[in-house]
Structure formats: C-alpha cells, structure tokens
N, C-alpha and C positions, 0 to 999 in steps of 0.2 A: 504494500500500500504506500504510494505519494505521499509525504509528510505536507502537509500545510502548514508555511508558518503567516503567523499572525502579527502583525506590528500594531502596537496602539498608540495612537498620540493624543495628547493636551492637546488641544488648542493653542494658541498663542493669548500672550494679554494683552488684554482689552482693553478699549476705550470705554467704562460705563458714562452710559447716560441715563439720568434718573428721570426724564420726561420719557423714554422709550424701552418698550420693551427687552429683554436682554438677548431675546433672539435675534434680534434687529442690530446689537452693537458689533461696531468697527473694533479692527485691532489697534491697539496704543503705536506711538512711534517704536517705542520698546519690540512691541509687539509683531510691528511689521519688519524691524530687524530677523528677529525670532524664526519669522515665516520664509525669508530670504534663505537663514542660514543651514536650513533644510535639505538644501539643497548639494549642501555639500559632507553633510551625509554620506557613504558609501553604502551602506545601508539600503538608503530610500531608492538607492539607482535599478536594486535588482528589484523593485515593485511592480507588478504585474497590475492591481485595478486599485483602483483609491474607492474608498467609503469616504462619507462625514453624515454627520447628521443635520437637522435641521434648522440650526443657527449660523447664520451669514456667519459669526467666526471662524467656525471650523471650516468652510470653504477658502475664506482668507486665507486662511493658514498652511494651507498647503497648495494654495494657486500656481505661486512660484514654481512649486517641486509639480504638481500635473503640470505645469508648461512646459518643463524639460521634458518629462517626461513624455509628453502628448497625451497624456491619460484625463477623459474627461470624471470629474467625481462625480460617485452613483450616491444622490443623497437620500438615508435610511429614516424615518422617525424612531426605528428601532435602537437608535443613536445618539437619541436626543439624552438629554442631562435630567436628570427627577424633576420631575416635572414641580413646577411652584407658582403661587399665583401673581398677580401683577405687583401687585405694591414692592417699592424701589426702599432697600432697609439701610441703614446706617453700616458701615463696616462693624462696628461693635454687636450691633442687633443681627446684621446676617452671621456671623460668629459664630454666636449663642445659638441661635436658631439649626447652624449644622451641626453645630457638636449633639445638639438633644439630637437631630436628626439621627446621625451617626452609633450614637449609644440606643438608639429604639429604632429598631428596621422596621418597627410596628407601626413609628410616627409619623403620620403622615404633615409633614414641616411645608411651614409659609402659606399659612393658610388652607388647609386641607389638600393639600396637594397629593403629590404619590408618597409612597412609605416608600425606604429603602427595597426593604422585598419586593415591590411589585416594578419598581426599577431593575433591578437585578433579573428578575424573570422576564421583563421584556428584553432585558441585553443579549440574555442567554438563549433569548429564541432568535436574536438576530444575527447572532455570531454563529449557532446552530446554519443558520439558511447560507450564510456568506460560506459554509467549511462544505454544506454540502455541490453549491455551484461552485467553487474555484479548488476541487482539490489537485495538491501536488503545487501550487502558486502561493506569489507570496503577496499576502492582501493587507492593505494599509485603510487602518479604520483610524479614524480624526474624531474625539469625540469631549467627554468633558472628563473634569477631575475627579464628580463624587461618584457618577456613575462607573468610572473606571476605576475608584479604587476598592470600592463595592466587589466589581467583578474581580480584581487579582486580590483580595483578601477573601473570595469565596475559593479560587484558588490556591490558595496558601496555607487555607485554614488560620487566617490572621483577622476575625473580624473583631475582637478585641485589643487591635491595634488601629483601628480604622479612622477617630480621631485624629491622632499622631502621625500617622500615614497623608492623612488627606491635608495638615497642615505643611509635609513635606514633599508632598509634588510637586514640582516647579510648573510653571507655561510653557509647553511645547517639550515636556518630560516625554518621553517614549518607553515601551517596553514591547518585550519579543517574548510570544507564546506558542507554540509546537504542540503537536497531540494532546493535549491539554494540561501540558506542563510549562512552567515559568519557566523561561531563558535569560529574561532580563526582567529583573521588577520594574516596573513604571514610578517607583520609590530611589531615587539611588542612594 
C-alpha cells in the first residue's frame, strides 16, 4: 500500500478586524512575509494538491507556494477552525474563552458554537475523504490552530496538553502525518 503523507499548516497571521468577520481577515505584513517564505520550503515543493479551508486566510497563505507550484486550492468547510459566533473578543477574553474551550471538548465556546469534539469529528471525516482520493500523494491541508491541535493531540494521545500546545503553535507552524502516525508535530 502507497503511504500518504499529510502536511498541515497554520495559516499565517492575520490582520484582525473587529468590524469583520474572521473569515473575511487578510494576512498581517508579518503575515504575508510568512506566506512568501513557504515557498522555500523543500518540503512544500514535493506537494501534489493543496487543501484550505474556508477562511480567505488560509488561501492567502499558501497563494505564493500554489503559484509555484501551479496547484489551484481545493477549498474544504471540512477545514474550517470550530466554529464561533460573530462577536469580535478582546485578546484577554478570547484567551479565557479557548482555554475553557480547550479543557471541555464538551464546551461549546463563543457563544454556543461547536464543542471541540464535534470539530474534531468533522476534521477526521475530512482528512478520512482527502486519504481516500489522493493515496500514495502528498497533500497539503492549510487550516487553523485549534482545530489542528485538536487533531494531532487526538493523535498523540496528548489532549491534556492541549492548552499549552495551542499556546505554542506558531502562524504558518506545519506538521507531517503518514499512516496515521506523527512525523512532525505541528508543536515544535
């Protein structure tokens, strides 16, 4: 059997705008650095299809690396970040609001949005569909930081690390997954 390996990436950082939606935000200067520097990766060069999910970032963020590449992104909702409701929190108040997230897969954070778990089970059905179209290829999914740390601590068996973890991801962090085992944590 063809190995699949799996690349995940952050996104890059963003420009938040508190009148706009976050699916709708641009990358930071910072940020559009970040998306450039992708490209020089060795890595990303052997990428066979790009994924992102449904936030203008994640396409930002790897535009540069699909342009080298010529690969146009196949965008998933199965991709998207847990989902949360509109209102625009304070850095302190979005904090608090992930960490309870984070310690309760149960709680459904930022105004009844999705629980961890039911994030998680949407990721794992879509990285499920992406292993069963592209095996033997190596697929690059662009996605977000809680829903991806989510999934490599359901792999790890690390979700009482997942706090601490999600504080340590960087923007445009990547990790490499193979038959359902970590090759690189998305944590470094």
């Amino acid at each position: 059997m063809q190995s699949t390996t799996l690349i995940f990436l952050r996104h890059a950082e963003t420009d938040k705008d508190p009148k706009a939606n976050a699916a709708v935000w641009g990358l930071s200067q910072s940020g559009v650095k970040q998306a450039q520097a992708l490209v020089d990766i060795n890595l990303m060069h052997q990428v066979d299809v790009v994924y992102v999910s449904e936030h203008r970032k994640t396409t930002l963020t790897v535009e540069p690396l699909a342009m080298k590449l010529g690969k146009d992104p196949i965008v998933w909702s199965e991709f998207n970040e847990v989902k949360q409701g509109d209102a625009f929190l304070s850095p302190e108040e979005f904090a608090a609001e992930k960490v309870r997230q984070l310690h309760d897969l149960e709680y459904q954070a930022f105004g009844g949005g999705e629980s961890g778990n039911q994030a998680l089970a949407r990721f794992h059905d879509g990285v499920n569909r992406v292993l069963d179209l592209h095996t033997g290829e190596v697929v690059l999914i662009v996605t977000h930081g809680t829903v991806l740390n989510l999934y490599f601590a359901d792999l790890l068996d690390s979700f009482d690390e997942l706090p601490e973890r999600w504080k340590c991801t960087g923007f445009a962090a990547y990790g490499v997954v193979q038959n359902g085992r970590v090759i690189k944590d998305i944590v470094s």
